[in-house]
N, C-alpha and C positions, 0 to 999 in steps of 0.2 A: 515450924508450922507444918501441920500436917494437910495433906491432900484429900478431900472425902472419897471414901470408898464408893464403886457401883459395882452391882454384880454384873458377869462377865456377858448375861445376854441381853441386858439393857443396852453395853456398850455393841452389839453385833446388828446386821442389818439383815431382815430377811430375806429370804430370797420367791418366796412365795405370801399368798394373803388367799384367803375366802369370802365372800361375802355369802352372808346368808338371808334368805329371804324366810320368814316363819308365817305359818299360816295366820297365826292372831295374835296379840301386842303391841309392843312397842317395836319389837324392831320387825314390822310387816315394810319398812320401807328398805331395809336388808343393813345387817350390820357386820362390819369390817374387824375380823380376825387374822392376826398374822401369823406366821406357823414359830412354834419353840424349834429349834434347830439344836439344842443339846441335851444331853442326858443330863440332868440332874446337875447342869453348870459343869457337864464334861464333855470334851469334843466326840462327833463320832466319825467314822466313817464318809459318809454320803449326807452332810448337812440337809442339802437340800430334797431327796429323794425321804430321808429322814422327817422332816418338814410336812411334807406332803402329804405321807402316811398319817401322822400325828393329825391336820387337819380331816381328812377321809374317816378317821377312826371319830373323831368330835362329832361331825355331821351323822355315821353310821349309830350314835349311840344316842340321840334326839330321833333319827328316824321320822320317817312319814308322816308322824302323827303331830310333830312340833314344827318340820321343814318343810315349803313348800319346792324353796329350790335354793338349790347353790351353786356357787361358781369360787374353783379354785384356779388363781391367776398367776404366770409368773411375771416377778417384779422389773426382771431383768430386759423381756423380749415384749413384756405389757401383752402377753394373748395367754386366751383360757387354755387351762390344760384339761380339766376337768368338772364334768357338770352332773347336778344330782337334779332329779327330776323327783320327785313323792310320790307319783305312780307308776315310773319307770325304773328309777333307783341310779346307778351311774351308769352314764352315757359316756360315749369316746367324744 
């Protein structure tokens, strides 16, 4: 009998999440993405730092005009690390 497969980053925990808040739809009450931590189901380097970027680049490519605001959070310490503002852009 065999075991069912999963691939490698379903089985992994992130170590970061976003929420995002959008100007108009459904998710104006902010919806919960959590960061890919691999290449292409290959390890890298700095998972987490890798993570981070990956969500920063999602948010940078919706832009102002879809995001009203977000916050990316770590999983670990539970506090923001970083916040996007739609008419300030990222904030420390």
């Amino acid at each position: 009998m065999s075991t069912p497969l999963t691939a490698s980053w379903q089985r992994q925990q992130p170590h970061t999440k976003a929420i995002v808040y959008f100007i108009s739809g459904p998710g104006q009450a902010g919806r919960t993405f959590f960061a890919r931590e691999l290449y292409f189901n290959r390890p890298v380097s700095n998972p987490r730092q890798y993570g981070i970027e990956g969500l920063k680049r999602m948010i940078d490519k919706w832009g102002p005009q879809l995001v009203a605001s977000a916050l990316i959070i770590d999983l670990e310490r539970n506090e923001e690390i970083h916040r996007f503002l739609s008419q300030k852009g990222w904030v420390a």
